[in-house]
BAZADO-171675 format. One record per residue: x, y, z of N, C-alpha, C in turn; residue in three letters; residue number from 1. Coordinates in steps of 0.1 Angstrom, whole numbers. Layout:
<zatis>
<zati n_x="X" n_y="Y" n_z="Z" ca_x="X" ca_y="Y" ca_z="Z" c_x="X" c_y="Y" c_z="Z" rest="ALA" nr="NUM"/>
...
</zatis>
This chain:
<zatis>
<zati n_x="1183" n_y="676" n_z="928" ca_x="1177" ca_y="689" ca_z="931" c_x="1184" c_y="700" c_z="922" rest="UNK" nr="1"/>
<zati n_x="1179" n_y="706" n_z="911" ca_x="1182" ca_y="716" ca_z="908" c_x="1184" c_y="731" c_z="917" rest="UNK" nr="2"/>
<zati n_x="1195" n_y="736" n_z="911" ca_x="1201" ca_y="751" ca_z="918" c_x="1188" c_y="762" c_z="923" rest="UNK" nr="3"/>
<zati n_x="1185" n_y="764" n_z="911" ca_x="1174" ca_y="770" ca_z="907" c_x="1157" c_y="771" c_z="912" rest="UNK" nr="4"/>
<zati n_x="1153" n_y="775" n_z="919" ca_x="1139" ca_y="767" ca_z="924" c_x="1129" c_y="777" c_z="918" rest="UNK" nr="5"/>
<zati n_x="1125" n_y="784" n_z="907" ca_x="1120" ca_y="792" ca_z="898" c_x="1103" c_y="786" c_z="902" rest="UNK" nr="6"/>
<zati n_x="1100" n_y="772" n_z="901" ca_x="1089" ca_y="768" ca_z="897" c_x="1084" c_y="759" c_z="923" rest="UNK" nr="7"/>
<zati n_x="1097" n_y="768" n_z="921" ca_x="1089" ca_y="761" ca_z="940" c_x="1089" c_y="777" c_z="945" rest="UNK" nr="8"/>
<zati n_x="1084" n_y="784" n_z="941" ca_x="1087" ca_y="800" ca_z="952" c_x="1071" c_y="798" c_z="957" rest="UNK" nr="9"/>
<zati n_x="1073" n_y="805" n_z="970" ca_x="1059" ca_y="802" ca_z="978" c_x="1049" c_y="812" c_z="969" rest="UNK" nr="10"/>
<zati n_x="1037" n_y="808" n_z="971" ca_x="1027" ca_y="817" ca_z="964" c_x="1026" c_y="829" c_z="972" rest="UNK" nr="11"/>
<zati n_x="1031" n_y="833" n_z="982" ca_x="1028" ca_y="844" ca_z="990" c_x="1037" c_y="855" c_z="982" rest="UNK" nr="12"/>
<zati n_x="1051" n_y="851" n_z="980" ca_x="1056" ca_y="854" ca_z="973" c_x="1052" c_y="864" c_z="961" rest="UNK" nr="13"/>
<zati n_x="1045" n_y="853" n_z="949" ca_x="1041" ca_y="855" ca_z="939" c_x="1033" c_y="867" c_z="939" rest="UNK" nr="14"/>
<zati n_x="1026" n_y="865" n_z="952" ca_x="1012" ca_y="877" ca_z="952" c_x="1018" c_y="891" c_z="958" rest="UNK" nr="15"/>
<zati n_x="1024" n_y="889" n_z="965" ca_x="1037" ca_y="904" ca_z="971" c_x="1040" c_y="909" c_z="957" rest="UNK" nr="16"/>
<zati n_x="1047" n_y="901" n_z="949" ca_x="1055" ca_y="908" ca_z="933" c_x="1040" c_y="911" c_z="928" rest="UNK" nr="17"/>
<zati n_x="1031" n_y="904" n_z="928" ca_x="1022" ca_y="909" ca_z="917" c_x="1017" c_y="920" c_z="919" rest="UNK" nr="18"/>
<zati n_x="1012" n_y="919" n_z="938" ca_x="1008" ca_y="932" ca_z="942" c_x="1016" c_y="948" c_z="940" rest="UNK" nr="19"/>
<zati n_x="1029" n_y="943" n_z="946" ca_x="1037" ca_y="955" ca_z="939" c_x="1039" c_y="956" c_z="923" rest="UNK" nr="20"/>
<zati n_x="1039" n_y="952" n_z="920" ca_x="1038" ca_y="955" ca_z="901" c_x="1025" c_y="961" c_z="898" rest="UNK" nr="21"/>
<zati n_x="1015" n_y="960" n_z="905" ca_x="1003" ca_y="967" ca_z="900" c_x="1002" c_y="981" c_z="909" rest="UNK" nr="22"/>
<zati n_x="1008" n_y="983" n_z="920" ca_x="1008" ca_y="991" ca_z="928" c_x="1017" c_y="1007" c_z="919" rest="UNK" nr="23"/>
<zati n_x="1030" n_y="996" n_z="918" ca_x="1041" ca_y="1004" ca_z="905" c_x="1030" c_y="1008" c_z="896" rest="UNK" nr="24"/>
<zati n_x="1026" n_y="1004" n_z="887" ca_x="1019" ca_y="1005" ca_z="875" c_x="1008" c_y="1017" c_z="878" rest="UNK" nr="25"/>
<zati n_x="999" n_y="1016" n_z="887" ca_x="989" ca_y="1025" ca_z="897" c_x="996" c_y="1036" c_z="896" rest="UNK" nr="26"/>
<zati n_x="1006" n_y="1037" n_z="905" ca_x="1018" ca_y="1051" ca_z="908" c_x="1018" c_y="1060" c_z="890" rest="UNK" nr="27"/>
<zati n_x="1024" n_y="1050" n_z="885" ca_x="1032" ca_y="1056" ca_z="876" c_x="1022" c_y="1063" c_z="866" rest="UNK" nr="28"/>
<zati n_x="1008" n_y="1058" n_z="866" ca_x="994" ca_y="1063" ca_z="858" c_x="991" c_y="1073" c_z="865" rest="UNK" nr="29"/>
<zati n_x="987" n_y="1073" n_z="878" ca_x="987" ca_y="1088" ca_z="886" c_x="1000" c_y="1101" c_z="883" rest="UNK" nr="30"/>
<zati n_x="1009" n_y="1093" n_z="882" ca_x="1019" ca_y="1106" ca_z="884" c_x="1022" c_y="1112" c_z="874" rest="UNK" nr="31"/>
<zati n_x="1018" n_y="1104" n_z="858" ca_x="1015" ca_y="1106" ca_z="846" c_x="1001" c_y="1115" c_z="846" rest="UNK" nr="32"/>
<zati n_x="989" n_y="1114" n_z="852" ca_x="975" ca_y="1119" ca_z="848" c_x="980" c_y="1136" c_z="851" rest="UNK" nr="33"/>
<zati n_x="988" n_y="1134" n_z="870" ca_x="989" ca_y="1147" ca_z="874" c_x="996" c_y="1156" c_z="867" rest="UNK" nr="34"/>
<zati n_x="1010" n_y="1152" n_z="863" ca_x="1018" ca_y="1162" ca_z="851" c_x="1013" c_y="1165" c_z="840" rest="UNK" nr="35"/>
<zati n_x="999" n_y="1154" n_z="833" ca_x="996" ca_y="1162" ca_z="823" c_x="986" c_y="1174" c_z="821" rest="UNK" nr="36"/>
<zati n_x="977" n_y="1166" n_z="838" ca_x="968" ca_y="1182" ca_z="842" c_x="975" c_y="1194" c_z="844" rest="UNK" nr="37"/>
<zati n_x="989" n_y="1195" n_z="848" ca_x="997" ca_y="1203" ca_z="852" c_x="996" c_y="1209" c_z="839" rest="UNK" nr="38"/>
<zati n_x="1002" n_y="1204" n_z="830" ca_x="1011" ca_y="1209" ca_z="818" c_x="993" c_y="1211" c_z="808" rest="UNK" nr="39"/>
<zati n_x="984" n_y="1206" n_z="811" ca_x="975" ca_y="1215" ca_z="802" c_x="967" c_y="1229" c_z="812" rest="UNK" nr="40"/>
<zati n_x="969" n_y="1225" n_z="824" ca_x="963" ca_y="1238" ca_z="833" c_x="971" c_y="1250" c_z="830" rest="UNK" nr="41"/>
<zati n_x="987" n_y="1250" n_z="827" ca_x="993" ca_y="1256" ca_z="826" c_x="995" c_y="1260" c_z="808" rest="UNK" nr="42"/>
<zati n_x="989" n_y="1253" n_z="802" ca_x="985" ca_y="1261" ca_z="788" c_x="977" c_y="1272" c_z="783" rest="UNK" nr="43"/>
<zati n_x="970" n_y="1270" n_z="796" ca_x="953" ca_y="1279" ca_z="792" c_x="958" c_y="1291" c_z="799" rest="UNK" nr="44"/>
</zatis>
């Protein structure tokens, strides 16, 4: 038995990290779209 079990992690797992990684990714495009409406609303 290897230390390591990289290739046995439960799939529930897998889909938790995927879900938050896309959730992150979501956040981070929103909080990006809002600062840049900010910063061109505040141009005009």
């Amino acid at each position: 038995m290897p230390p390591y079990r990289s290739f046995e992690e439960p799939p529930v797992l897998e889909a938790f990290f995927s879900a938050l990684l896309v959730l992150v990714c979501v956040g981070v495009l929103a909080f990006a779209g809002v600062t840049v409406k900010k910063l061109y609303q505040g141009q005009r």
